[in-house]
NULUMPA-465980 format. One record per residue (C-alpha): z, x, y; residue in three letters. Coordinates in steps of 0.05 Angstrom, whole numbers, padded with zeros to 5 digits, always signed. Example, Ala and Ser with C-alpha at 12.3 -4.5 7.8 and 13.67 -1.06 7.14 Angstrom:
2
+00156+00246-00090ALA+00143+00273-00021SER
END
This chain:
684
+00265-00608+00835UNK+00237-00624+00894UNK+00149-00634+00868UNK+00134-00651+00942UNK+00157-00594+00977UNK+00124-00546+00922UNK+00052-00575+00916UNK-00002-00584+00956UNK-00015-00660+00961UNK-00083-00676+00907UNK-00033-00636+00863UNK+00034-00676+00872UNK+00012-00734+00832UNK-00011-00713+00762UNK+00054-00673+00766UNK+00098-00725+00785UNK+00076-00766+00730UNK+00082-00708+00678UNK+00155-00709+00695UNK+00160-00785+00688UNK+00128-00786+00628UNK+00174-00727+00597UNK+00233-00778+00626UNK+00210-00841+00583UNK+00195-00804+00522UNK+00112-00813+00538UNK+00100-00745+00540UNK+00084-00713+00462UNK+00114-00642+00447UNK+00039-00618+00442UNK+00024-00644+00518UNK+00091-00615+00545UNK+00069-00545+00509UNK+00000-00556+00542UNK+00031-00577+00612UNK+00079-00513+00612UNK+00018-00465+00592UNK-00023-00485+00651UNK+00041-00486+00699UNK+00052-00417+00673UNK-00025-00394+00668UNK-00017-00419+00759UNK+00041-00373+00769UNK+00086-00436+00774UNK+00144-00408+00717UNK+00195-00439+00752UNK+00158-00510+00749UNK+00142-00500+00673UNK+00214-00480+00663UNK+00241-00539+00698UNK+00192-00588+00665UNK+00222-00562+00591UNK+00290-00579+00620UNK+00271-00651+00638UNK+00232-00663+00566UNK+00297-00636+00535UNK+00351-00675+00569UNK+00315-00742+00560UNK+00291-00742+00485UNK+00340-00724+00443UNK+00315-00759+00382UNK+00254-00723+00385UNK+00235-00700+00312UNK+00209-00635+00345UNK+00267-00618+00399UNK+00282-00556+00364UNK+00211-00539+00382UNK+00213-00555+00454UNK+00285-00518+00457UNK+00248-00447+00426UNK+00183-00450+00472UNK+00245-00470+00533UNK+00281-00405+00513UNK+00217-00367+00531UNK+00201-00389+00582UNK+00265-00375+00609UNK+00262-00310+00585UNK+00189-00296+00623UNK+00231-00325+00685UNK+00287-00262+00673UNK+00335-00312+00644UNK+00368-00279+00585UNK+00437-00315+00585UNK+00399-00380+00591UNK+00347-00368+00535UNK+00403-00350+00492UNK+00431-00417+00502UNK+00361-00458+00486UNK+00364-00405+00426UNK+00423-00435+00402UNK+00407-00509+00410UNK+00339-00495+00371UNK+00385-00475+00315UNK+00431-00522+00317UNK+00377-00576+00301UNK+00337-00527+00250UNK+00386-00477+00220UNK+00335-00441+00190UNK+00286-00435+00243UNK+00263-00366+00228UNK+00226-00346+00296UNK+00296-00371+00336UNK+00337-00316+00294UNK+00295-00264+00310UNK+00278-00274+00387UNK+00364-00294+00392UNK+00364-00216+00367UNK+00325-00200+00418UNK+00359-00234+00472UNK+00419-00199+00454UNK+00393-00135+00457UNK+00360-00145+00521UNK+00429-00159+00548UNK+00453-00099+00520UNK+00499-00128+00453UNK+00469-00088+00394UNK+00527-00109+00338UNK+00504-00183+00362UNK+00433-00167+00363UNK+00444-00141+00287UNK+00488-00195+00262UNK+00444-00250+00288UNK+00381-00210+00240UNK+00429-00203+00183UNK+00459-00280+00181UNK+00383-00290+00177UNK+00371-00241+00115UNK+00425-00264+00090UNK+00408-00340+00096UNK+00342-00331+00066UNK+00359-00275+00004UNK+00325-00326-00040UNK+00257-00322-00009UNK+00198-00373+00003UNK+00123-00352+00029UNK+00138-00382+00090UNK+00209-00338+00106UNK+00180-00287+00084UNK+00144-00258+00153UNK+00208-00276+00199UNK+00256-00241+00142UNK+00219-00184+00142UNK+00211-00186+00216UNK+00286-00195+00217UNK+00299-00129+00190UNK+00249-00090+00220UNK+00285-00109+00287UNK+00353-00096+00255UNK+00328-00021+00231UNK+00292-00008+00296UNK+00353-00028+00329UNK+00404+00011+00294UNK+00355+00075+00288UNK+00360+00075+00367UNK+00424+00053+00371UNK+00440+00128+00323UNK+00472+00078+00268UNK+00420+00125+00219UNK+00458+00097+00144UNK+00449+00027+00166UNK+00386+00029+00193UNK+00370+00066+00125UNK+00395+00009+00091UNK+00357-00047+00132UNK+00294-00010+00129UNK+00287-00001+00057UNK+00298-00072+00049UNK+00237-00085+00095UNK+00202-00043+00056UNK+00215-00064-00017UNK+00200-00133+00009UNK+00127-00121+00033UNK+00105-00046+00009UNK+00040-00055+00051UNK+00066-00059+00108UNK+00074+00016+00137UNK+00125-00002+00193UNK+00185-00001+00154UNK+00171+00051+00117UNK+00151+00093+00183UNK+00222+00095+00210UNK+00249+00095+00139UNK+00226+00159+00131UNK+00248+00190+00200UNK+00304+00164+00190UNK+00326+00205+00119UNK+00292+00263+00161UNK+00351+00265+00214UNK+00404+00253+00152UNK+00377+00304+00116UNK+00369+00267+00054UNK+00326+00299+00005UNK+00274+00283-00023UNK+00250+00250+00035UNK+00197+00217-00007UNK+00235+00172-00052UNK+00194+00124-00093UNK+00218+00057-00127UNK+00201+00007-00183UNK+00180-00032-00126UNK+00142+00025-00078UNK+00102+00079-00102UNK+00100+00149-00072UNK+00027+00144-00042UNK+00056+00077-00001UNK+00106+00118+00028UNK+00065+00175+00046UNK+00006+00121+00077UNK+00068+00103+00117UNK+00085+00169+00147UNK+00063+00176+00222UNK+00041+00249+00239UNK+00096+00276+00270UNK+00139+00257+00206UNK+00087+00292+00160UNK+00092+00352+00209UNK+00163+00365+00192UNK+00143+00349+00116UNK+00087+00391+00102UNK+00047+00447+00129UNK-00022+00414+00120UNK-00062+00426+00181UNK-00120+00381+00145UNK-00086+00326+00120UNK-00052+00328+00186UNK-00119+00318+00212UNK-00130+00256+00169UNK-00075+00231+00176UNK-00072+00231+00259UNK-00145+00202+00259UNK-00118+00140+00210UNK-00050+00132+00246UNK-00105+00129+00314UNK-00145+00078+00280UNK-00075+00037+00262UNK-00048+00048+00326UNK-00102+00034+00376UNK-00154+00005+00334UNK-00224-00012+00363UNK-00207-00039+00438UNK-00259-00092+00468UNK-00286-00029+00527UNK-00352-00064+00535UNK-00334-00092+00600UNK-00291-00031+00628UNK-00340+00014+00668UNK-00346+00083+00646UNK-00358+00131+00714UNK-00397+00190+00690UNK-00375+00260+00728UNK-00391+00276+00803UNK-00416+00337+00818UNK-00364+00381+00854UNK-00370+00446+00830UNK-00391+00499+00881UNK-00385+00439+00932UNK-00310+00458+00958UNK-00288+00386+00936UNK-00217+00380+00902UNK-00208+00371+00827UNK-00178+00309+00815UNK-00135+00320+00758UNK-00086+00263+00723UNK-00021+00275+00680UNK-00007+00213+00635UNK+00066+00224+00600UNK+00133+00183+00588UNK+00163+00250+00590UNK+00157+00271+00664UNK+00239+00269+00667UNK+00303+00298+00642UNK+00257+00318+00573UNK+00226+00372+00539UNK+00167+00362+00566UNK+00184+00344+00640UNK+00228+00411+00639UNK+00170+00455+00613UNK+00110+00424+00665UNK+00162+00429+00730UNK+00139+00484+00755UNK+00063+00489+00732UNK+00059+00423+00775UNK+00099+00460+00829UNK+00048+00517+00826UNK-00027+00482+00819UNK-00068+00506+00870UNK-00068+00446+00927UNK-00133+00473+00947UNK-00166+00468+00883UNK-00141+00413+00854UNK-00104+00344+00872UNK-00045+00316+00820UNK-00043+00256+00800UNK+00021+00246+00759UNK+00020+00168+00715UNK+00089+00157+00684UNK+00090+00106+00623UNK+00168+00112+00607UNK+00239+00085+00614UNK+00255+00063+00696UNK+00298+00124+00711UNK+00348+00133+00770UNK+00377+00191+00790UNK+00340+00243+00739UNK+00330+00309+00781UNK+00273+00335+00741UNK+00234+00276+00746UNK+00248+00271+00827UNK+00230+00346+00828UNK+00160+00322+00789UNK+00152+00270+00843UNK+00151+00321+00898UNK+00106+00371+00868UNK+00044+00319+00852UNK-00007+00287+00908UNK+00005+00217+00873UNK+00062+00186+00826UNK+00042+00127+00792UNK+00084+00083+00752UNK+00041+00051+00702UNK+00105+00035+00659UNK+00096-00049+00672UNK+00015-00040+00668UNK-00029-00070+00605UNK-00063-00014+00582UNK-00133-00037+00614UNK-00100-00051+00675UNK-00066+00012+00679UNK-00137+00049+00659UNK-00169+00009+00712UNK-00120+00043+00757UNK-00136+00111+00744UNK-00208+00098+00743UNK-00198+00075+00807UNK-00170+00136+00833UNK-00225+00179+00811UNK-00198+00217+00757UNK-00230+00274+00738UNK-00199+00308+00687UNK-00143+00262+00649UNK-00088+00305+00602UNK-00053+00258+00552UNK+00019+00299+00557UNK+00040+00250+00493UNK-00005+00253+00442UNK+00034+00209+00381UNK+00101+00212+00413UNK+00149+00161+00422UNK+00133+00115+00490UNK+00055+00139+00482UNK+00004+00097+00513UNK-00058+00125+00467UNK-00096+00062+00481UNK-00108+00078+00559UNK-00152+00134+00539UNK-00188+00088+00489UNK-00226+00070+00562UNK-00247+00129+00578UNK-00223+00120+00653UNK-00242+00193+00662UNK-00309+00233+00641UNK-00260+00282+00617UNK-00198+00270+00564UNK-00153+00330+00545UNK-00095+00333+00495UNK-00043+00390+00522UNK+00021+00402+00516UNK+00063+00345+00486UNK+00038+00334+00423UNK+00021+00399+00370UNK-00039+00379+00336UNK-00110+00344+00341UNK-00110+00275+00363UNK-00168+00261+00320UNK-00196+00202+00368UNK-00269+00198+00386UNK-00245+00198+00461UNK-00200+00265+00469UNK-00255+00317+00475UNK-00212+00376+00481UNK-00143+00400+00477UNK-00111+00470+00508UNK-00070+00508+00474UNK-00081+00590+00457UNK-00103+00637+00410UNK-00036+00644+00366UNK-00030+00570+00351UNK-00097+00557+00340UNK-00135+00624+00334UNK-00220+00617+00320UNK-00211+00613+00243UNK-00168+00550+00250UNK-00210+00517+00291UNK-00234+00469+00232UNK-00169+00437+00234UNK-00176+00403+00301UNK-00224+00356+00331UNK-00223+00371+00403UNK-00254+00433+00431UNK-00202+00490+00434UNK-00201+00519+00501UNK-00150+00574+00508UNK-00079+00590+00553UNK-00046+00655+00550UNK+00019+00613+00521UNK+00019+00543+00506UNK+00093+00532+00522UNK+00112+00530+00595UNK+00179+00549+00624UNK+00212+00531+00680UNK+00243+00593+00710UNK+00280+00550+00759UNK+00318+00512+00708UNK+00398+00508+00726UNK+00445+00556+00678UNK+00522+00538+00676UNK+00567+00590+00668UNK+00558+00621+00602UNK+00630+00604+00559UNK+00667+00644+00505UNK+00660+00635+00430UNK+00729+00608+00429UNK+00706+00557+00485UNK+00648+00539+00439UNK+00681+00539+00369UNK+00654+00599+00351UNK+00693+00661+00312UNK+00696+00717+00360UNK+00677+00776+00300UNK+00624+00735+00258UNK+00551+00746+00261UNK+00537+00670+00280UNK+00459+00652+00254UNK+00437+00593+00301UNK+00384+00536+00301UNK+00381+00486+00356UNK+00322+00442+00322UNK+00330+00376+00310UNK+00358+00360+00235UNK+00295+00326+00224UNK+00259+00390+00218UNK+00304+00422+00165UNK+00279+00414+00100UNK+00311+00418+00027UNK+00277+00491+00031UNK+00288+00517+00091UNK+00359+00501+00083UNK+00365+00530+00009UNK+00341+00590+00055UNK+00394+00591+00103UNK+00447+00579+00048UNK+00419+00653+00017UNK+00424+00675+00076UNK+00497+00668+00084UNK+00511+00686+00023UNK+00481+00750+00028UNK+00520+00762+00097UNK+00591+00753+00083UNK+00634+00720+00138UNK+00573+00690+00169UNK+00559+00625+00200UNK+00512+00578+00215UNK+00514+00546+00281UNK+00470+00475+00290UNK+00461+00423+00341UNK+00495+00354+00308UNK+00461+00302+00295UNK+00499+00253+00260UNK+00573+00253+00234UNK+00532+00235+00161UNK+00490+00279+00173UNK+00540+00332+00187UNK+00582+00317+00133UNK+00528+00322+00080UNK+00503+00391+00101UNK+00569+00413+00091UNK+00567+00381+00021UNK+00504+00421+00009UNK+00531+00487+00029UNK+00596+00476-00019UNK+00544+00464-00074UNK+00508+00519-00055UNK+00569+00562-00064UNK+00578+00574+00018UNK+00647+00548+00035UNK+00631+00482+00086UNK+00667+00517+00147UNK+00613+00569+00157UNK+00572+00510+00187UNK+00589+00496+00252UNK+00559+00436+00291UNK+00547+00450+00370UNK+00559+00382+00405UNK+00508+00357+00448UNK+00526+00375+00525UNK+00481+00369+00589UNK+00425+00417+00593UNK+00449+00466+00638UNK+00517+00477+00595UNK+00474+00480+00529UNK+00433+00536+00560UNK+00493+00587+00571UNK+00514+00570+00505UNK+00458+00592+00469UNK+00461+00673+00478UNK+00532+00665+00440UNK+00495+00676+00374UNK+00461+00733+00343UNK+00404+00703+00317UNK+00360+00639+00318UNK+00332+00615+00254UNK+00266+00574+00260UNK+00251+00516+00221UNK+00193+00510+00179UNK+00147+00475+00168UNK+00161+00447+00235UNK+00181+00506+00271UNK+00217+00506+00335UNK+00185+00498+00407UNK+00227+00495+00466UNK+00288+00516+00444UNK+00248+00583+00426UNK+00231+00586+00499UNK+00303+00570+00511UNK+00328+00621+00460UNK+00284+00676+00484UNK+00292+00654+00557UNK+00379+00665+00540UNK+00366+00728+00506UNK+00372+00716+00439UNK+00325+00741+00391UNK+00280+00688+00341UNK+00261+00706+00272UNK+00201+00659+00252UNK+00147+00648+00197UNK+00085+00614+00210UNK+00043+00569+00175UNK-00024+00541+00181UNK-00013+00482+00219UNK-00007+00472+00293UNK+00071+00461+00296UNK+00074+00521+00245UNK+00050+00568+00288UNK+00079+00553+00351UNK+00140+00586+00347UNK+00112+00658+00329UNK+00066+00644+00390UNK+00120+00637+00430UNK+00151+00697+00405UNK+00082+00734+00405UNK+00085+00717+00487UNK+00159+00747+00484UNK+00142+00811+00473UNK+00180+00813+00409UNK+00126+00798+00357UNK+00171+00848+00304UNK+00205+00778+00292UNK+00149+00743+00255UNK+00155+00747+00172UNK+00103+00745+00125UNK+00130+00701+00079UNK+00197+00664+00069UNK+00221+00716+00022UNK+00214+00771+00087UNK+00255+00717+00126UNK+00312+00714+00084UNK+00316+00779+00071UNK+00306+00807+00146UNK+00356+00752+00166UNK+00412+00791+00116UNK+00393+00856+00147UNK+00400+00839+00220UNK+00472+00815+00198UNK+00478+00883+00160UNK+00451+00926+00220UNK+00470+00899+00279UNK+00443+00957+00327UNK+00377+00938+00310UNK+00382+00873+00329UNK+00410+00898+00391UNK+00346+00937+00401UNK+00304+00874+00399UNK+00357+00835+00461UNK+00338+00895+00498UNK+00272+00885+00494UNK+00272+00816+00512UNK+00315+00837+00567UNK+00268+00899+00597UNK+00210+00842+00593UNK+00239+00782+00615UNK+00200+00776+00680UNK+00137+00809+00659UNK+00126+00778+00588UNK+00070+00719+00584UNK+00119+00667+00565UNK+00144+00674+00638UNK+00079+00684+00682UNK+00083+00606+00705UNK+00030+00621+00767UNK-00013+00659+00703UNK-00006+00595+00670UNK-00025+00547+00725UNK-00091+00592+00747UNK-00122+00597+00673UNK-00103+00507+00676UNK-00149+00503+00732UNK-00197+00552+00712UNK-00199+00505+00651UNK-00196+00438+00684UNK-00264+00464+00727UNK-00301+00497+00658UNK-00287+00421+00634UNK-00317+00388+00706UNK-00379+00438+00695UNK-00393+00417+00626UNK-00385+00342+00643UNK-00435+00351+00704UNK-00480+00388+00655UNK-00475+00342+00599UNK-00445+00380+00554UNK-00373+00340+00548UNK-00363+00348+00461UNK-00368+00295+00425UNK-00314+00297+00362UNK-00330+00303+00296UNK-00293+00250+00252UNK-00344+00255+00194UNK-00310+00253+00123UNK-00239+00244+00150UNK-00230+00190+00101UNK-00249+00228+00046UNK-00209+00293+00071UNK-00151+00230+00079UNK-00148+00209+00006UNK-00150+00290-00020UNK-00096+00306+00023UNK-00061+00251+00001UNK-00061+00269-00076UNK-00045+00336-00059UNK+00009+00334-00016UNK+00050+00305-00083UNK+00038+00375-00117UNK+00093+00391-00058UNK+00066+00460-00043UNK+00118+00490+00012UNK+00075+00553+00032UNK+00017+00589+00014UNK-00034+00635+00034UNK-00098+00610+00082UNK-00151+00618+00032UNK-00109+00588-00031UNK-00101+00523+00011UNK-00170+00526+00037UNK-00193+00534-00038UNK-00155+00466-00062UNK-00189+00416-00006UNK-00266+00444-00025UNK-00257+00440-00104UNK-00235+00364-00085UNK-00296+00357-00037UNK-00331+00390-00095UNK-00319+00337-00140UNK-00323+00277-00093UNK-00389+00307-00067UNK-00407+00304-00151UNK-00392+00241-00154UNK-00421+00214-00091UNK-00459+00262-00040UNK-00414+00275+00024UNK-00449+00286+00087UNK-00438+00357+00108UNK-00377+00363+00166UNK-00349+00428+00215UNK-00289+00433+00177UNK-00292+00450+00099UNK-00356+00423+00080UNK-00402+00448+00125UNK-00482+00451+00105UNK-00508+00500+00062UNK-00540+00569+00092UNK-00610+00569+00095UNK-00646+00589+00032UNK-00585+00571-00005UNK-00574+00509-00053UNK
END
């Protein structure tokens, strides 16, 4: 390395001698550390990387060289350097075999580089290593097979992950990571009971451990789903340091002819769900009314047509992927944000923090996530009067403000040419039941359901979107235990979008999941033709199907009860003509129904976005109420054991207040909006 050439000349010396000193053994591990921080803090990697080299080369009998190798490897791996921080990862452990922190960032090398099974064997010859455990291996084990879970989770390796992750678990109950994934995990395999308890972990530590969208597929409990989002919020984002990050109050542009400013935050603006449903509502907002900010937080992508199409259809793209999240609120405050809509809500690749700034007077929770974020900083969320209608309005935090439908289409989307049954695996003459949900919304109910359901319609089948060869194979299991012969479930592979679209009006009839019911792929059932029998709960992800069906025009297709769905699904089989009835209806109001009135849908946004602006200019932004949520935690937490699949409104209502009853007896609660509001005057 040439120091001369690189410094300016007061800097050249000090340098210099830090080199010769790392060349005649002078310089201790704790000054080269220092040295290679303050190179590093001046932008000077390449310097800092170079003086690790040197320090390494010349003092080999160094005590602490496995040290100075670790701290080399990342560096080199801040520098982009993956191969070579592999190799410093190596060294360290060849002079310190059990170096726990080298195992685990060696794992992460090799997954950065793209080798999973390495990534995973490095973890496990770590576990391994250290089965007889010490307080001090303790954090890296467990760390160890976190990673390996996490990895093999993503990687779809679900009964190894499984396996990994319950190991994490049983080693530190406590800690809720683990057991997070552990859990979402046996949801995608099906594996019932999901909440499996040990000698070692209790039931109430696994449930703690559940993150909201988990306990949405689990359990339709719209106020211990309340609880639980305002906890996992707390866990998750914490109390940020804000005091320094300026908070703009709202400019006054109402009546003035001034531009909304309005600002989409998602990972999902791309080949998703969500970036398929908000295509054209982006494509449609007014230009004179409001300006689009669009702030992408996911993967890099290259060559994804939806998101390219999102690109062209906003004023601004912004990707905020790389930023820290104060940086990357510092960015939109700098923009002059409006109105800010979290599109992600607790969903994977979220950046929750970013709103944790407030870098807009106005925060809005809309389409990506179905239920309350429970933060103090989302003031409202949009979604309409079927999913949430007046009544339910206890079970959120944010101020409900309405949409005709609160799942967008995009009538634009790209169709393939529709194929035959035979060309789908399909028997031409069978009535063919379908469900395109992911597996880990079908529950040990819902599928007892469906297995009556076939029974009671001979030569049947049941068509569903694999998930997992295990997971395949054990439904089949189920059904022969059930007394359904295995072959009348047929798993629809997973093709590109456009191909799985013309597949879908193949079957008869869609069966929704509950208590997680089904939200695109109703669109994208009803949108094919193909009518959706539903039953909805209390709960925000409950509902949402029948709203969607509501906004059909086919509302015939909601059931009371589960007992109605099972028993309407056997009919339809039995009657086929007036099933027929119900395609034509979705046919004659295809065009004309709400689910399709996109410019509808992008009007009643901005009418919205400006009611919001007026209240912020006003001062009348709400503030959430989180009072009690602790309380309403711990309640829902006993309760949920009693495993109640459905019931009516007031029955469930009636359980939470005889618990607040007797808390309140115990200790007085301060009154709340939701179930323990303040007594009516004159009453005590």
């Amino acid at each position: 390395m040439n120091v001369k050439t690189t410094f300016a000349s007061d800097e050249v010396s000090p340098l210099v001698d830090v080199f010769q000193r790392a060349r005649n053994q002078k310089l201790s591990l704790a000054e080269l550390l220092q040295s290679a921080e303050t190179l590093t803090g001046a932008g000077l990697l390449a310097q800092a990387v170079d003086l690790y080299k040197t320090w390494i080369a010349f003092n080999e009998g160094n005590p602490l060289l496995h040290m100075a190798c670790f701290n080399y490897a990342v560096a080199l791996r801040q520098a982009g350097d993956a191969v070579g921080a592999i190799h410093a990862l190596r060294a360290c452990l060849k002079l310190d075999a059990g170096f726990g922190p080298a195992h685990i960032n060696l794992g992460r090398a090799f997954e950065d580089c793209g080798q999973i099974d390495q990534a995973v064997r490095q973890w496990l010859l770590f576990t391994e290593a250290t089965a007889e455990i010490t307080p001090d291996k303790l954090g890296h084990r467990l760390m160890a097979l976190q990673h390996t879970g996490r990895v093999l989770e993503s990687a779809g390796r679900l009964e190894e992950a499984e396996i990994a992750l319950w190991q994490a678990i049983e080693l530190q109950p406590s800690k809720p990571e683990a057991a997070q994934h552990w859990l979402s995990v046996r949801q995608h395999l099906c594996k019932w009971p999901i909440v499996t308890p040990s000698h070692h972990v209790t039931a109430r530590q696994l449930i703690d451990a559940m993150s909201p969208l988990t306990l949405g597929c689990y359990a339709d409990d719209p106020i211990f789903q309340l609880a639980k989002a305002h906890r996992y919020n707390r866990t998750l984002v914490g109390r940020p340091d804000v005091g320094g990050f300026p908070r703009r109050p709202a400019r006054h542009k109402s009546g003035t002819g001034e531009r909304l400013r309005v600002g989409y935050v998602s990972s999902d603006l791309r080949q998703h769900a969500v970036g398929f449903a908000l295509s054209e509502v982006l494509e449609l907002h007014d230009r004179k009314s409001v300006e689009i900010y669009a702030y992408y937080c996911g993967e890099p992508r290259t060559g994804d047509p939806t998101q390219e199409r999102i690109r062209n259809a906003v004023d601004c793209w912004r990707d905020i992927a790389a930023f820290g999240d104060a940086e990357a609120a510092k960015l939109i405050l700098d923009d002059g944000i409006d109105v800010l809509v979290d599109v992600n809500g607790y969903t994977k690749h979220a950046r929750t923090a970013i709103f944790a700034y407030r870098p807009a007077p106005v925060v809005v929770n809309f389409c990506g996530y179905p239920g309350s974020m429970c933060s103090p900083y989302h003031q409202y969320m949009i979604t309409d009067g079927y999913i949430v209608p007046p009544e339910n309005e206890v079970y959120y935090t944010e101020k409900v403000l309405r949409i005709a439908c609160d799942q967008p289409v995009d009538r634009k989307r790209e169709i393939a040419p529709r194929p035959s049954r035979a060309e789908a695996g399909l028997p031409e003459g069978a009535f063919v039941y379908a469900c395109f949900n992911g597996m880990q919304k079908i529950t040990e109910n819902c599928f007892a359901r469906w297995m009556r359901i076939l029974a009671g319609a001979p030569g049947s089948v049941l068509w569903l979107l694999t998930e997992s060869e295990t997971a395949n194979r054990r439904l089949r299991e189920l059904a022969a235990r059930s007394g359904v012969a295995p072959e009348r479930i047929i798993f629809a592979p997973k093709v590109p979008n456009p191909k799985h679209l013309a597949r879908i009006a193949l079957a008869d009839l869609f069966l929704d999941t509950f208590p997680y019911g089904a939200h695109s792929t109703a669109a994208d059932a009803i949108t094919m033709g193909l009518p959706v029998l539903t039953v909805p709960g209390k709960s925000f992800a409950a509902r949402f199907c029948a709203s969607i069906v509501v906004s059909a025009g086919i509302p015939e297709m909601i059931c009371a009860t589960p007992e109605e769905y099972v028993e309407r699904a056997v009919a339809f089989a039995a009657d086929r003509k007036s099933l027929e009835a119900v395609r034509e209806s979705l046919a004659r109001q295809r065009e004309t129904c709400v689910l399709r009135d996109m410019p509808g849908l992008a009007r009643r946004l901005e009418e919205l976005f400006w009611q919001m602006q007026g209240e912020a200019e006003r001062g009348e932004t709400p503030v959430p109420d989180l009072r009690n949520l602790d309380v309403y935690y711990e309640i829902g937490a006993e309760l949920i054991q009693a495993n109640v699949e459905f019931e009516d409104d007031a029955a469930y209502r009636r359980r939470y207040v005889e618990k607040l009853a007797q808390w309140h007896d115990f200790s007085p609660l301060p009154h709340d909006t939701r179930l323990w509001p303040a007594p009516a005057a004159g009453v005590r």
